[in-house]
N, C-alpha and C positions, 0 to 999 in steps of 0.2 A: 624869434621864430623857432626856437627850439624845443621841443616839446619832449627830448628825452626818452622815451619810450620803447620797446622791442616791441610787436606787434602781432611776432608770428615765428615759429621755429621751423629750420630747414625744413621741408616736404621733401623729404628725399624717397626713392624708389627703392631700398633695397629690403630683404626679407625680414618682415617683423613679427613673423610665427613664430611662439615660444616651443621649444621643445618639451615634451611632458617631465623628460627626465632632468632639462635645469631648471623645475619649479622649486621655490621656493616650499616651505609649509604653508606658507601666507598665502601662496598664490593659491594652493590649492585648498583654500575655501568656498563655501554656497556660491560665492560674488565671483568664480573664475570666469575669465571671460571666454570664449569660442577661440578655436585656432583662426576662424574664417574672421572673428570680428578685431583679435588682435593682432590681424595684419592687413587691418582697413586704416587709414588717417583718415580726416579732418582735410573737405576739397579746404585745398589752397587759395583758391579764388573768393570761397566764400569766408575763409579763413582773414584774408585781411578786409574783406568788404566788414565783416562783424566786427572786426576790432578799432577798425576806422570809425564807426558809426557809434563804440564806446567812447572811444576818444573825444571824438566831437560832441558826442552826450557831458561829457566832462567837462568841457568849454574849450578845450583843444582848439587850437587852430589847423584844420586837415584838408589838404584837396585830396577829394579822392576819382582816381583815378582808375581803381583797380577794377571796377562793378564792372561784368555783361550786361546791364539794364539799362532800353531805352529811358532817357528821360523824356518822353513825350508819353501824354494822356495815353491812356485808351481809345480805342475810338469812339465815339460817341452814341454811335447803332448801336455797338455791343452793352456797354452798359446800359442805354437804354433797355434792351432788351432779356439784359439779365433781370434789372428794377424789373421788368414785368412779369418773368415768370416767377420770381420772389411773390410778389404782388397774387399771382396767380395760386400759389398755392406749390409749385412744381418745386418740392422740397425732398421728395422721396425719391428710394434707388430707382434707379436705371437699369436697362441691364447693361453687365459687365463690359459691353464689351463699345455702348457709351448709346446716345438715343439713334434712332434710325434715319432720325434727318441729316445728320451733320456727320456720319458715314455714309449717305449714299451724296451728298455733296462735294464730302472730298473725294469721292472714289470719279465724283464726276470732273472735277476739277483738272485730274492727273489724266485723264480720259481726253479732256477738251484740250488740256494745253502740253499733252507729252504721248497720247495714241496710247495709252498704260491702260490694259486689258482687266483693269481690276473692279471688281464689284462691291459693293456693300458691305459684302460677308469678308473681303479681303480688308476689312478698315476696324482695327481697332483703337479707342481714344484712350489715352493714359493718363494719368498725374504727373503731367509735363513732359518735353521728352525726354529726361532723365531717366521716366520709369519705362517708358518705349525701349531704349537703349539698353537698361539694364534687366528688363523683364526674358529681350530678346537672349543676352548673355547668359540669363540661367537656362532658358529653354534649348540653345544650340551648343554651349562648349559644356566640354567634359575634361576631369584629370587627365592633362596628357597631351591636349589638344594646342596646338597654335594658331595665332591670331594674327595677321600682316597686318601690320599701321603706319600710315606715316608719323616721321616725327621732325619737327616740334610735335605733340598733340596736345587735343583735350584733356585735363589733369584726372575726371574722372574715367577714362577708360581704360589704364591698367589697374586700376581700382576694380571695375568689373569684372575685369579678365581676371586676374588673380583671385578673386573671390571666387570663381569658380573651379579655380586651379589650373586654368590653363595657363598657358605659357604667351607670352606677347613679343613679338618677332618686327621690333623698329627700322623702319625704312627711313633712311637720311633725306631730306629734302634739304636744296642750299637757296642760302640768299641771294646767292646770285642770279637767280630767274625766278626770285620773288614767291619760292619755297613751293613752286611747280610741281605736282604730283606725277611722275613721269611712271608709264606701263613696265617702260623693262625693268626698273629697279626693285616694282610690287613684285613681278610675276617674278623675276629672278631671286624673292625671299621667301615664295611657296617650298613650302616642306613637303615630305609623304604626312607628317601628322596636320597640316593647315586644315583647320577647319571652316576657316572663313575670314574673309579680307573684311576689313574696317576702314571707307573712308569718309572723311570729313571736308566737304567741299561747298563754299568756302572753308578755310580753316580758322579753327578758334587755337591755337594764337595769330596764328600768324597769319590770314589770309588770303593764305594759297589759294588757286583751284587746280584740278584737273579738267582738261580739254576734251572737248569729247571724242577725239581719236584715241586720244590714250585709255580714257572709257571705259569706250567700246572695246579697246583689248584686253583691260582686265577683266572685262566680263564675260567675254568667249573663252579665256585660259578659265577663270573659274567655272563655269560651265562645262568644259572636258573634262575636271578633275571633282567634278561635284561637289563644290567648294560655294558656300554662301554668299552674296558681295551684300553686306549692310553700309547704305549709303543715308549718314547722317546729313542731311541737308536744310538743318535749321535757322541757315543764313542767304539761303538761295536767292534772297529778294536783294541781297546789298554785295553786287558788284559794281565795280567801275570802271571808268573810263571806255565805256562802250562794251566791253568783253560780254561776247553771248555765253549765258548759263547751261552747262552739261548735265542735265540731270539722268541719272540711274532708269528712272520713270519711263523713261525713252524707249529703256532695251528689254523693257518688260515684257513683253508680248514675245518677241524672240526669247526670252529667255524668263519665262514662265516664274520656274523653278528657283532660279536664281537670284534674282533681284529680289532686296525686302530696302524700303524705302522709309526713311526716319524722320519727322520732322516736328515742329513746335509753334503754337499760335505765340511762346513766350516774345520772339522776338521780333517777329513778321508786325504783328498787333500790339507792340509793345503792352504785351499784358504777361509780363512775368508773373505777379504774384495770382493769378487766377488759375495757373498750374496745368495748363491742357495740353498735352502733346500726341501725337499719331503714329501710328504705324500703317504703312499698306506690303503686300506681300502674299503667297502662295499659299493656299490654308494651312498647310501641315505647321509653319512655324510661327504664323500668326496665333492658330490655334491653343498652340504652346504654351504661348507668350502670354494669352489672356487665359488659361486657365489657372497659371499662376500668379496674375491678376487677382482671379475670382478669390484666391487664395488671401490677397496683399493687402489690394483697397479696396475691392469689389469693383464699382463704377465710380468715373472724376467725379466730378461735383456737378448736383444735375443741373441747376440755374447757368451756373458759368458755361457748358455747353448750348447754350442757347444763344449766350452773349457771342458765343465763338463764330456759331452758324452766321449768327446779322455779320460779324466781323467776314469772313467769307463773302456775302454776299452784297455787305455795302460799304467794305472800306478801302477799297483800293484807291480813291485821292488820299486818307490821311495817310497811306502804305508810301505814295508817290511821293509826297510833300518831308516825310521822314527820311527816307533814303538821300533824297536831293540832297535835306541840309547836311547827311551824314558824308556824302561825298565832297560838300564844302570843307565842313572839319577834317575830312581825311585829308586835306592838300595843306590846311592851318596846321595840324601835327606834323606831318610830316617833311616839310621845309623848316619847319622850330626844330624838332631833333636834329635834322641833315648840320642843319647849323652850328651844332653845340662840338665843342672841345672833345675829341674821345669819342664823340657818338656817327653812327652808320646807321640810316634807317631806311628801306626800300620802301615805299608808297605800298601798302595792302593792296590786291587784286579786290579784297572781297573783305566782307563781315564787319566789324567798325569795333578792329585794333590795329594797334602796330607792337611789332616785334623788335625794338631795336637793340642792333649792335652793342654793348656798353661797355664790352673789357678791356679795349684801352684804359677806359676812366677806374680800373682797381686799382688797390694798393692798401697800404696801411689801413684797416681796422674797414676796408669797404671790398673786399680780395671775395669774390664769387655773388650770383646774383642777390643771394640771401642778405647778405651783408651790405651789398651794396643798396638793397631796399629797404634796409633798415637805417641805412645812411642817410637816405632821402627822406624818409620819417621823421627822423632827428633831428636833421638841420635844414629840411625845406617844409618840413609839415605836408609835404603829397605822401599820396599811399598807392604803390605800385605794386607788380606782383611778381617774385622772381621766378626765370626762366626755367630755374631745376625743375618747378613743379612743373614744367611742359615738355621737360627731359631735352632745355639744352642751355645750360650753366653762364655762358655768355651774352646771353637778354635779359629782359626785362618785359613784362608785357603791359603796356599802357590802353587805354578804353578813352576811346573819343566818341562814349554816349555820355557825354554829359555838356554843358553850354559850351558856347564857345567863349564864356567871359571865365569860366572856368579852366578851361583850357590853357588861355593865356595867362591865368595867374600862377597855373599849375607848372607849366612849362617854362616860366619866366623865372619861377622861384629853384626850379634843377637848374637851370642854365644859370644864375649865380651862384648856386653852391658849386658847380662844376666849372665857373670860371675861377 
């Protein structure tokens, strides 16, 4: 089983802007790169998802566990209905800010199922919500500004934040109430420079939420201090165990101004690679956001908008039937790590990972998450993703979108390297 291989080098967070004055001569050729780009890395996620999928191009034996990607189709509308505007000839731009149908659908959407006051003109579609998330980052922070996050977080958003040159201001979330986004801990890390809270509910690692009391108080403290709350909620469809969904969307209408609302057909529709994601929000930063857009990609892709619309309007059984079996596998993961030697895993609230405990299991030649992921590479052939990249050095983050006969070969195969 031993495949040998490094796969990926620490993702660490610290500053990797070079000073002008320690260039080299070398460096200071045509090919220098940007201050901005040389203290960007390589996401970490999708860092060992490419390397895994070399591997196994190689004939490697790898489970891989590290992908955010449903493994289930598309839905069958949407494709269909993309073949047809393909078919149709609907090959040409758009305008920017994505076709008129499937902006006043979602605007009607958030309208029907959260009282969210927003219109048409409040709906821009992106190049997945990557480009939502970080288009919003250029249009709202400035050198100087802070950014409130919870952490664990998503590995690309001190990436954005730093690109812009603001500063990001990590709020602890514990596992012992299942990485819970609690209001006093946000509102107690507002600066005089905050410029805007950042939350991610469910969370990508760890799949936390915040409740909607707690919410609803960071959204009236941001609202007195006229502080933005961007609420990424690209995984709002997969919570469990009953737990009702707090969406942002809610407090919209009270709070106009304030609320700008993130989300992705990537993983609701399991159509990651058709790259569509959304914003809704107040014009002034929606506006923003898509004129440097107009600037980026122009408009997503005009056929796969179409596919998104029918996804919208006629996939909520395959949505239903995805989530179910996800919350199977969450309870098949989740009692296999609880299980293993060294390992602590709490059952996700939401999104389809788990964040497990692993630093008992360090030691010799597997001493932080890095190490210890390349441990598992090595001598189990799974491919996981260390914790550093999510800014907390004692996890691991595992993905239970993929079989569950994967699963268990994947978790059978750590659990005897760890016995």
């Amino acid at each position: 089983m031993r495949a040998r291989f490094v796969v990926f080098s620490a993702p660490g967070f610290s500053d990797r802007i070079i000073p002008l004055d320690d260039m080299t001569d070398s460096s200071r050729s045509s090919s220098r790169l940007s201050r901005r780009a040389a203290g960007i890395a390589e996401s970490a996620t999708l860092e060992v998802s490419r390397k895994a999928k070399e591997l196994v191009a190689q004939g490697v034996d790898i489970v891989d566990l590290s992908a955010g990607e449903p493994d289930f189709p598309s839905p069958p509308c949407a494709v269909e209905a993309a073949r047809q505007a393909l078919a149709d000839g609907f090959t040409r731009y758009t305008p920017a800010a994505g076709i008129p149908e499937l902006r006043a659908a979602l605007a009607k959407r958030y309208a029907d199922a959260q009282g969210a006051p927003w219109q048409s003109t409040n709906v821009m579609v992106t190049v997945g919500g990557k480009g939502a998330l970080f288009e919003l980052a250029l249009a709202l922070f400035d050198h100087g500004d802070d950014v409130v996050i919870p952490s664990p977080y998503w590995v690309s958003f001190p990436e954005h934040i730093r690109f812009c040159g603001a500063r990001m201001v990590p709020v602890e979330t514990r596992v012992e109430d299942g990485f819970r986004i609690h209001a006093d801990a946000v509102i107690g890390a507002i600066t005089p420079a905050t410029r805007a809270i950042l939350l991610n509910s469910p969370s990508n690692p760890t799949g936390g939420i915040v409740e909607a009391e707690d919410l609803e108080r960071i959204v009236v403290a941001a609202a007195e201090r006229g502080i933005t709350l961007l609420s990424d909620e690209t995984y709002d469809r997969f919570v469990y165990g009953g737990k009702p969904y707090a969406s942002a969307a809610a407090l919209a209408d009270r709070f106009p101004e304030t609320v700008v609302v993130i989300s992705s057909f990537s993983k609701t529709y399991s159509m990651t690679g058709w790259r569509l994601g959304f914003a809704l929000g107040a014009e002034a930063p929606i506006q923003a956001a898509l004129n440097i857009q107009s600037h980026a990609t122009s408009n997503a892709t005009s056929f796969a908008m179409h596919g998104a619309l029918a996804a919208l309007e006629g996939a909520e059984a395959d949505v239903e039937a995805m989530v179910g079996e996800f919350s199977r596998r969450r309870e098949l993961v989740s009692e296999a790590l609880e299980a293993m030697p060294g390992v602590s895993c709490t059952p996700p609230d939401g999104a389809f990972y788990v964040f497990p405990n692993v630093a008992d299991c360090y030691g010799p030649g597997r001493q932080g998450s890095v190490e210890f992921a390349n441990h598992l590479l090595n001598e189990a052939g799974v491919a996981v993703v260390p914790g550093v990249a999510f800014g907390n050095d004692d996890h691991i983050r595992i993905s239970f979108a993929t079989s569950r006969e994967a699963l268990r070969e994947g978790l059978g195969r750590i659990a005897r390297v760890l016995d």
